[in-house]
ZAMARGU-4260 file (C-alpha; in steps of 0.2 Angstrom, whole numbers, plus 5000, padded with zeros to 4 digits):
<rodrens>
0) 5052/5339/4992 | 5041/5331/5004 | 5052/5334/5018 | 5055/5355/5012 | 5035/5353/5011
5) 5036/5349/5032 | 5048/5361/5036 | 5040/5375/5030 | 5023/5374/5037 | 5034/5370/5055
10) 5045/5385/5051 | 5028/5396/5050 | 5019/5390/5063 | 5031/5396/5075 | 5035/5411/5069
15) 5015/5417/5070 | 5017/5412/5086 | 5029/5426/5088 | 5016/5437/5080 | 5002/5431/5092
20) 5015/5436/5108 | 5016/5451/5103 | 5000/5455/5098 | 4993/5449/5115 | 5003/5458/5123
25) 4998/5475/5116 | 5013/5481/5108 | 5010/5487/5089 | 5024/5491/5085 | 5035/5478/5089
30) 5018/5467/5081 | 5022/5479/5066 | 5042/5477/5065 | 5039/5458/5067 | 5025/5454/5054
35) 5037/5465/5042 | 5052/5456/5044 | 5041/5439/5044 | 5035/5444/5027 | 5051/5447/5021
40) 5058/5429/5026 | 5041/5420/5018 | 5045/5431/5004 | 5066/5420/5003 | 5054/5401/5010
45) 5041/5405/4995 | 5055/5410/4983 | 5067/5397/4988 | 5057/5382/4991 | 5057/5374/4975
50) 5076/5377/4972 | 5089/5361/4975 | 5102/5373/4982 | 5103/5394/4984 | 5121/5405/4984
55) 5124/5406/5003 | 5120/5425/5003 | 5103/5422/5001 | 5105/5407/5015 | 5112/5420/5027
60) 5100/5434/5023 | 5086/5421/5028 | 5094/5418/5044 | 5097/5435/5049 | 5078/5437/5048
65) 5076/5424/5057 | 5088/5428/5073 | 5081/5445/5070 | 5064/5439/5075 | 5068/5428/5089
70) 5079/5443/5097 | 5064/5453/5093 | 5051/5442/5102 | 5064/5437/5117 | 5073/5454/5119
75) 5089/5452/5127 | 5087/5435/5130 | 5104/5430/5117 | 5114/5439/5107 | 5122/5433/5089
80) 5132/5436/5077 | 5135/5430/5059 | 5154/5428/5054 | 5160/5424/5036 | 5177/5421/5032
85) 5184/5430/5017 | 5188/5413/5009 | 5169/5410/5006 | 5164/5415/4988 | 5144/5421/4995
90) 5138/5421/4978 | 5146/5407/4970 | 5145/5394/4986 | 5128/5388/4986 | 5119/5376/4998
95) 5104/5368/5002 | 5089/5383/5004 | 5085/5381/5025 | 5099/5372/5029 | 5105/5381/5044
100) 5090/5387/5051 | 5086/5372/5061 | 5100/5371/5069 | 5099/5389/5075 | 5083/5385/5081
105) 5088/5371/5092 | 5099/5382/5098 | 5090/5397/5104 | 5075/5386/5110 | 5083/5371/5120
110) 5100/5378/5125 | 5098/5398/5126 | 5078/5397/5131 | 5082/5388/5148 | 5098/5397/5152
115) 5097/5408/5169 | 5105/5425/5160 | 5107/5431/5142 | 5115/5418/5129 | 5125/5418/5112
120) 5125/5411/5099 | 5138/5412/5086 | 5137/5406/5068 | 5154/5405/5056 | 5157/5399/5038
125) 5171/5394/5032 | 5181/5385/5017 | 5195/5373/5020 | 5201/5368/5003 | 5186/5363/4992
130) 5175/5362/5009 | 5161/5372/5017 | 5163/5371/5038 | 5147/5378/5045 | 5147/5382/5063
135) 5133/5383/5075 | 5136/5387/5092 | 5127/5392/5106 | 5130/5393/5126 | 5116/5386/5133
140) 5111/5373/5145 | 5120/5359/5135 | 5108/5345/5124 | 5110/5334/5141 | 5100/5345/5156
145) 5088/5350/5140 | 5085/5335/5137 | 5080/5332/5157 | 5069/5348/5157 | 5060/5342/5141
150) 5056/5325/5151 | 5052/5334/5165 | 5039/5346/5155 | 5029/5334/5145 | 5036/5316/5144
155) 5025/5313/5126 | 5029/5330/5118 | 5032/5329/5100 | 5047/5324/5091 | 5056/5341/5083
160) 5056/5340/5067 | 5066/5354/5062 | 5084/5344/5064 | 5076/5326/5060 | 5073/5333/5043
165) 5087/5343/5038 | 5096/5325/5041 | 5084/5316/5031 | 5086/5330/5016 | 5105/5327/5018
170) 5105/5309/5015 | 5094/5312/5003 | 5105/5324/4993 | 5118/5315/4997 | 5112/5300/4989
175) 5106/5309/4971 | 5124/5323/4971 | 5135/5308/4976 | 5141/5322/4990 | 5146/5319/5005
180) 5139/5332/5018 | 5138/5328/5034 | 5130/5336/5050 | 5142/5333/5068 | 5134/5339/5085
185) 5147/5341/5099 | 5144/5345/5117 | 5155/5358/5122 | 5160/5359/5144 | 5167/5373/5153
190) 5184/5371/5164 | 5171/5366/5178 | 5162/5354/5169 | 5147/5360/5166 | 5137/5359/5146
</rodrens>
């Protein structure tokens, strides 16, 4: 609970930030499109909070607010898409409320956010026997060089919480369910080498 209770407030914070862009930048109705789809994804965190785990259609309705927002506030900086396999039961599967999320948002904002061009990010579901594979992938600068500009920027910025607490949570459920889910981050290189 404590660690939903910090997400949250993190999860808000940036998205009024959107909402301050676009009002500073005089453009009503994107400011209007924005604060309606931001109401509608406080509307799933305020619903959703309290609840150990949602179906995953309410997970991915969330996060295509979400993307929708951030493609909103950055224009044609990424593209995404969302792709479910028909082996994934969206009503009866459920998972941890929030739980992709972060990891979305480590994508657009330390791989895409630093690309020179427009990025992707791809996220898949699938079931392999009695297992959920989620997939996040984006094709940004790599964790590597975003880790350089990040040290470059402001040596003594904060820690991102976002991922740090989804892992906690994990462990966490892990520990109370007897489950075993696990989170693996992989560096992906082009024929050239490059993240």
């Amino acid at each position: 609970n404590a660690l939903r209770a910090q997400m949250n407030p993190h999860f808000v914070f940036n998205a009024i930030n959107s909402v301050q862009y676009f009002i500073t930048n005089n453009d009503p109705d994107s400011s209007q499109l924005y604060l309606s789809k931001f109401a509608k994804l406080i509307r799933y965190v305020v619903d959703n909070s309290k609840l150990t785990s949602i179906p995953i259609k309410n997970e991915i309705e969330a996060l295509t607010y979400y993307l929708d927002l951030e493609a909103l506030r950055f224009g044609t900086r990424f593209s995404y898409s969302i792709n479910i396999h028909p082996n994934v039961d969206m009503e009866y599967t459920q998972i941890p409320s929030m739980l992709i999320q972060p990891y979305v948002e480590n994508a657009i904002w330390h791989g895409i956010m630093h690309k020179k061009g427009n990025g992707t990010i791809d996220v898949s579901l699938e079931m392999t026997g009695e297992i959920l594979h989620c997939t996040v992938q984006d094709d940004g600068i790599g964790r590597q060089k975003s880790l350089e500009l990040k040290k470059e920027k402001a040596p003594e910025t904060r820690k991102s919480v976002g991922m740090s607490n989804t892992r906690d949570r994990l462990e966490i459920i892990n520990q109370v369910n007897h489950s075993n889910m696990q989170v693996k981050i992989t560096d992906l290189w082009t024929a050239n080498g490059e993240a």
